[in-house]
TORROMAR-530904 format. One record per residue: residue in one letter; x, y, z of N, C-alpha, C in turn. Coordinates in steps of 0.1 Angstrom, whole numbers, plus 5000, padded with zeros to 4 digits. Each point is the difference from the previous one (the first is absolute). Last residue first. Layout:
AXYZXYZXYZ ...
END
This chain:
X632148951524500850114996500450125008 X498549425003499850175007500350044989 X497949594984501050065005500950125006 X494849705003500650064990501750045004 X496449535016501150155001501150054994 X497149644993499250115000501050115002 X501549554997499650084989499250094997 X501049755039501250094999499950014987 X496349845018500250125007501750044991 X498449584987499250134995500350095006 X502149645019500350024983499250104993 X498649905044501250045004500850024984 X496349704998499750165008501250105003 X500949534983499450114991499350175006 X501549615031501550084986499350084996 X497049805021500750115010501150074992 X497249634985499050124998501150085008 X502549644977499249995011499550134998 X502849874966498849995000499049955014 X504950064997499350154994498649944997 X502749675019499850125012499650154992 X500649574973498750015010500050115013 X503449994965498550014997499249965003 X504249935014499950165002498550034993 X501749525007499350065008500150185000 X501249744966498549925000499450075014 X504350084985499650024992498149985007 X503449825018500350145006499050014993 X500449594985499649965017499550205001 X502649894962498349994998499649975014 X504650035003499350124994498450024995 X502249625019500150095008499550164995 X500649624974499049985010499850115011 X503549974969498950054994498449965009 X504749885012499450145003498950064993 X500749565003500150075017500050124997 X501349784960498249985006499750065012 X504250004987499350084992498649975002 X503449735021499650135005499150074987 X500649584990498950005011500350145007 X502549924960498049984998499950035016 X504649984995499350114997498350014997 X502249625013500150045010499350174997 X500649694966498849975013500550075009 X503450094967498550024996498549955007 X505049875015499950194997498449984995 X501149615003499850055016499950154993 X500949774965498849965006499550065009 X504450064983498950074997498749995003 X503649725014500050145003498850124993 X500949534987499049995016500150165002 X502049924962498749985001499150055011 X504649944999500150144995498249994998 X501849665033500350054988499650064994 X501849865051499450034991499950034988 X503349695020499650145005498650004990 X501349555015500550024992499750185001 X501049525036498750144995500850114985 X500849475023500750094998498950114996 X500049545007500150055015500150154999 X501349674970498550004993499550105015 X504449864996499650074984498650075006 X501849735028500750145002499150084988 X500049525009498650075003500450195001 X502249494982500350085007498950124998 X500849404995499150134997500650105005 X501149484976500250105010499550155006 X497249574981500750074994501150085013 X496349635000501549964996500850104993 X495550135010500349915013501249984999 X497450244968500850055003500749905017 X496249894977500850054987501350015005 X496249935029500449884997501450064989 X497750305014500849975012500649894994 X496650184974501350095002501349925011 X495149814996501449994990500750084997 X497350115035500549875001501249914990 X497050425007501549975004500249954992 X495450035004501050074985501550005003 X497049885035499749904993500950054985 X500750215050499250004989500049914989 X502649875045500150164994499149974992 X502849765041498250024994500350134995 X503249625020500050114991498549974998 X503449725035498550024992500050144996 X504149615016499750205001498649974993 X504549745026498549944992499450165002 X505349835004499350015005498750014988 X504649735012499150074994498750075005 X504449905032499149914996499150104985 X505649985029498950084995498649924993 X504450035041499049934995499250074991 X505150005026498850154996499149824990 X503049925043500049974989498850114990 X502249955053499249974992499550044988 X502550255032501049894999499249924987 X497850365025500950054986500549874996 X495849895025501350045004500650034987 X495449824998500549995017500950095005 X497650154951500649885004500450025018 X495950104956500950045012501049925005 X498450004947499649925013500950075014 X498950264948501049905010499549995009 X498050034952499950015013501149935011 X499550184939500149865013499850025017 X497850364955501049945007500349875011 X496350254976500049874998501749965004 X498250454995499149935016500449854999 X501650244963500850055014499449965012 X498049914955501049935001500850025014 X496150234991499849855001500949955003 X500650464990499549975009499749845004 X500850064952501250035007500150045018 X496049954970501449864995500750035011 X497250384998499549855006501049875002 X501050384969500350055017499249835009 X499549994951501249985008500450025012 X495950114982500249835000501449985007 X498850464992499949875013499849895001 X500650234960501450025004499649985017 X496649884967501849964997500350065012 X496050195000500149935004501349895000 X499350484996498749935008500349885004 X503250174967500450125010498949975013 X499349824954501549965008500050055019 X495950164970500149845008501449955004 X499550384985499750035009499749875002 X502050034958501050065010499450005016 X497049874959501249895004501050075014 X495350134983501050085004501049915004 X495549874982500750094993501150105002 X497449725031500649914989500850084989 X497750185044501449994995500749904993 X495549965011499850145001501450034996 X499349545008499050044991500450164992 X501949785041500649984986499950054992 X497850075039501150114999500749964989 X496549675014499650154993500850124997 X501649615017499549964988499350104994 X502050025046501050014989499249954988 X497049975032500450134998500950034992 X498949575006498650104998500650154995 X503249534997499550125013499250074994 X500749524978500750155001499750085006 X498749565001501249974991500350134996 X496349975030500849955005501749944989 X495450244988501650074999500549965011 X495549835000500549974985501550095001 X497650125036500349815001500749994989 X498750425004500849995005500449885003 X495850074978501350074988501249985009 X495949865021500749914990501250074999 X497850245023500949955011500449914985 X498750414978499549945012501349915008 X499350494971500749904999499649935015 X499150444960499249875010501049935007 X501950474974499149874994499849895017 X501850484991498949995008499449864993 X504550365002499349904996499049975007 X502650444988498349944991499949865001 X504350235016498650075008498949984996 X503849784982499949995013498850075009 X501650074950499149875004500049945017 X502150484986498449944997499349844998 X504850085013498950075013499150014995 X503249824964499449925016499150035011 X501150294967499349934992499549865009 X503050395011498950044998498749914993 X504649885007499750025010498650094998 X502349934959499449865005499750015016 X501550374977498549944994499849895005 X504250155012499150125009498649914988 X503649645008499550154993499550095002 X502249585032498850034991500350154994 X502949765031499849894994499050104986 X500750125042500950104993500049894988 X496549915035500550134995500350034990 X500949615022498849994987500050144993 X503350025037500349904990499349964987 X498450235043501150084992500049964989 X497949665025499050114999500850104986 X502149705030499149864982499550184996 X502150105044501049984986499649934988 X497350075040500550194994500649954987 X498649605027499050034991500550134993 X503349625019499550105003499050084992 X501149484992500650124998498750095008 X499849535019499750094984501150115002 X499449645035500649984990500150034988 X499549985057499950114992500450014988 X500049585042500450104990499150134991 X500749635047499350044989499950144996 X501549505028500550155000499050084984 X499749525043500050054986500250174998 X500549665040501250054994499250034986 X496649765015501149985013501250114986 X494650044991501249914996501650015007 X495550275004499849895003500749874996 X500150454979500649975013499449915016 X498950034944501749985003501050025018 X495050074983500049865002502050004999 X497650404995499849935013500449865001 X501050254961500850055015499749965011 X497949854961501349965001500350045011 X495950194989500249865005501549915004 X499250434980499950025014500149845002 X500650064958501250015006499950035017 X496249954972501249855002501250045004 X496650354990499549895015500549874997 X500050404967501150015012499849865011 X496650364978501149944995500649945015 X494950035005501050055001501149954993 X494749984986501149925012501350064998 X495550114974499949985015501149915008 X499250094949500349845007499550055017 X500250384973499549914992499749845005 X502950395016498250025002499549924994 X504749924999499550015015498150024998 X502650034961500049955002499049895009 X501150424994498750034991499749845004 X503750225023498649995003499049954991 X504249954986500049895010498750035004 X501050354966500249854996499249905014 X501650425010498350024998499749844992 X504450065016499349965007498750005001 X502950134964500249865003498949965010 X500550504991498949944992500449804998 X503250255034498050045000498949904990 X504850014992500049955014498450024999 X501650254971500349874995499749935009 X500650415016498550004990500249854996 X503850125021498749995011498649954993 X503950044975500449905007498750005006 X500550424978499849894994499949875007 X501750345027498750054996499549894991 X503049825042500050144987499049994994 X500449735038500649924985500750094991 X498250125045500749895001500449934990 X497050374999501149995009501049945006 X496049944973500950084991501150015004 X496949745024500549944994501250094990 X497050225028500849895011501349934989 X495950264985501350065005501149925005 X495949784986500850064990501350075005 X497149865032500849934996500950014989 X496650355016501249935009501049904997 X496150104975501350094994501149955013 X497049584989499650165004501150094997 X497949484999500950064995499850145000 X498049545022500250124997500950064998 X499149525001498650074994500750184998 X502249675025500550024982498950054991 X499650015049501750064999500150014980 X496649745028499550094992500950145000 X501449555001498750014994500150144995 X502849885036500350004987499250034989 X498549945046500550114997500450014986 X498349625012498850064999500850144995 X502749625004499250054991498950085000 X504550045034498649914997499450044988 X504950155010498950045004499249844996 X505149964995499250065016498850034999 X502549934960500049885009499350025014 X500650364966498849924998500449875010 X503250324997498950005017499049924992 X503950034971500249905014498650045009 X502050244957498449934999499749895014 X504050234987499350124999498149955003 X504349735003500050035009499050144999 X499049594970501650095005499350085008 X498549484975499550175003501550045008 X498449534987500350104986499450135008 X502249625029498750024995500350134990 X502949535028499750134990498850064999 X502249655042498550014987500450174997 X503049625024499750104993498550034994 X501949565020500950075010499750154994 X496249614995501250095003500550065001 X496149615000500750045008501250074996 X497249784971501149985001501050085011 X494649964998500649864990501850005003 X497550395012499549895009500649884998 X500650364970500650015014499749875009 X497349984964501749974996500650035011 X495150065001500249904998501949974999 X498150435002500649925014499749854999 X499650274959501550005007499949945016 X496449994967501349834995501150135010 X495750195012500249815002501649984998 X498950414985500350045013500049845006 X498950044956501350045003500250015014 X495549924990500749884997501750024999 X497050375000499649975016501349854996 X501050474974498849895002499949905010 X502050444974499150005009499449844997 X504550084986499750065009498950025005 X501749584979499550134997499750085015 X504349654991498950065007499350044989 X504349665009499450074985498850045007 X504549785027498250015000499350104992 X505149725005499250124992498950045003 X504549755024498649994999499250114996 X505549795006498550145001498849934993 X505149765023498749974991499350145003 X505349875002498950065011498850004988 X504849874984499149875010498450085007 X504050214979500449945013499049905004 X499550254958501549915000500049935016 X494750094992501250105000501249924996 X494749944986501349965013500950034996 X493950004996501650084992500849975012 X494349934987501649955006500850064996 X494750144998501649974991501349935008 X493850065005501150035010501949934989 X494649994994500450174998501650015001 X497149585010500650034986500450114997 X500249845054498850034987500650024983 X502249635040500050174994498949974991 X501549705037499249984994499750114992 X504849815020499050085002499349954988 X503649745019499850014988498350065001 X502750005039501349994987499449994989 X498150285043499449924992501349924988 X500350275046500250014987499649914997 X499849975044498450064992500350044989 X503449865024499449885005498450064993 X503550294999500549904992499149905004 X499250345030500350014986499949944993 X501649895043498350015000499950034983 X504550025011499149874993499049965000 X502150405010500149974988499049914998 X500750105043498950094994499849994987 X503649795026498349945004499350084990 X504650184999499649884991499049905003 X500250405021499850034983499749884991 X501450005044498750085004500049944983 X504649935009498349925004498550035000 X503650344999499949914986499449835001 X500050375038499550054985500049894988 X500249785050500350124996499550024986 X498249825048500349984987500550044997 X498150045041501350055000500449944985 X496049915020499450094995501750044996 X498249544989500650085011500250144997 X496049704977501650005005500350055009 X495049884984500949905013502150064999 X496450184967499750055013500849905013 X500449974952501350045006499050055011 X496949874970501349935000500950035008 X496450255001499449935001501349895002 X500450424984500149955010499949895007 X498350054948501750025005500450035016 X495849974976500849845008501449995001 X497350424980499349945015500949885003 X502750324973498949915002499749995009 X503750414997499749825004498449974996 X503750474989498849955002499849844998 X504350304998499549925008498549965003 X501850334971500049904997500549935008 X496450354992501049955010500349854991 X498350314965499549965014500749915010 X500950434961500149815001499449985013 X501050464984498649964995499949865000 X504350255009498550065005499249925003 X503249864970500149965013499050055008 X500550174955499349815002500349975019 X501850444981499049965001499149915001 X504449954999500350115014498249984997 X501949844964499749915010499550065012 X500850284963499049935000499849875011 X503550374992499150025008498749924999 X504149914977499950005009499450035009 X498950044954500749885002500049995014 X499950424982498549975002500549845009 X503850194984499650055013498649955003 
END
């Protein structure tokens, strides 16, 4: 079911795909305006094809991979915060003109493509109960908190470097619709379902063990340290780090979207049918050309799993909660009313003895110990 609703979300979020080059009018400005569709398309192709590069100039970051049908992807291996990722991808788009650009995010993380860095900034600077709530409520209670202390991760990140996650996949989006007929995808797993999944993956000691090293990190990290993890994403390197000791939550992090990736890739990498003049006319299919930008720790997941057949049902799957998690929530949730009301009672507490030690209580406290009792 996830399966099918994910294209529905990549579509949203693709940019016209009739968006023309500058020198794409420029050419066909002398036609006739009574042209029809599959001329239109097939001028429009070959503006295209006339700025596909046949033997592009790729940055080293960038993997080839080709399909049984012939359709070439293009890997672009990122770190997330760095300025030279945001180059080798519109270096590639640019380079191979195509019909797809993937990007490693889902339809829960799609508005980072729309704001400006300045907003994002300071969107990942702040983490508040607001958002906490937000997040519970859309993940569940565990899921949400797991969610949170990831993003205090990205901010510690964010405040450290002064630059927003995320700014190669904005780049992609801009630069994929300045490409005649390019369509663009939505190619991670849904964030609720990695989330659940790590979740239920963990021990009630080892989810208390992850959230303490998530809430205490606070080591340095400059612009080098994000150059030098061009052979591994900054962030997935530190998330290594922190969940080296939890084989199951690195499956569940990162394995098993290696595959969801693999397997998005593969479905944007389908052959392309050419419009035709008339039913009468012959079905035409041409390969098509896809650019993939996902985090630099993919990458050899993707490569692994390229020649494999893949089915994503397994891994798409939410498993119920476990008798752990249940208790967990029972016992934080009981701290924090118990505090409310013990707050509340040293709140009463604190103020019935300041209204007996006003001089008026007391006056009024002595008078009604003067007076004797009739008889």
């Amino acid at each position: 079911m996830q399966e099918d609703q994910q294209p529905e979300a990549a579509a949203e979020s693709r940019p016209s795909s009739s968006s023309i080059p500058e020198d794409g009018p420029k050419e066909a400005s002398g036609l006739s305006q009574n042209i029809s569709d599959a001329d239109a398309f097939k001028i429009l192709l070959e503006v295209k094809m006339k700025k596909r590069q046949k033997k592009p100039n790729l940055p080293c970051t960038v993997t080839e991979l080709v399909t049984e049908e012939g359709s070439k992807v293009y890997v672009v291996g990122t770190a997330h915060f760095s300025d030279s990722s945001k180059r080798d991808v519109v270096k590639t788009i640019q380079e191979v003109q195509p019909d797809v650009v993937v990007v490693e995010l889902c339809q829960y993380r799609v508005s980072m493509l729309k704001m400006d860095e300045k907003t994002l900034l300071k969107e990942a600077k702040e983490i508040n109960l607001e958002k906490l709530q937000q997040a519970i409520k859309q993940n569940g209670f565990m899921s949400g908190l797991m969610q949170m202390l990831l993003l205090k991760v990205s901010a510690h990140i964010t405040e450290q470097l002064g630059m927003a996650p995320g700014g190669e996949f904005r780049e992609a989006f801009k630069e994929a619709s300045r490409v005649p007929f390019c369509k663009f995808h939505l190619g991670d797993r849904p964030i609720p379902v990695t989330f659940k999944r790590a979740i239920a993956a963990l021990s009630f000691w080892q989810k208390v063990k992850l959230a303490w090293g998530l809430c205490f990190l606070s080591d340095p990290i400059s612009k080098d340290d994000v150059e030098k993890c061009k052979q591994k994403d900054l962030l997935e390197q530190m998330m290594a780090e922190m969940i080296g000791e939890f084989p199951d939550l690195h499956r569940t992090i990162v394995s098993e979207r290696d595959i969801y990736l693999t397997y998005m890739l593969k479905q944007a990498a389908k052959q392309i049918e050419l419009p035709r003049a008339s039913e009468a006319e012959p079905r035409k299919c041409i390969p098509s050309v896809v650019v993939g930008v996902v985090g630099m720790g993919h990458v050899p997941g993707i490569e692994k799993n390229w020649n494999i057949d893949l089915n994503i049902h397994e891994i798409m799957s939410v498993p119920p909660p476990s008798a752990s998690s249940k208790v967990l929530r029972f016992v934080i949730k009981a701290t924090v009313f118990g505090l409310m009301g013990y707050g509340c009672y040293r709140i009463g507490q604190q103020t019935v003895q300041f209204i007996l030690s006003m001089p008026t209580a007391q006056n009024c406290l002595q008078r009604l110990t003067e007076i004797r009792p009739w008889h």
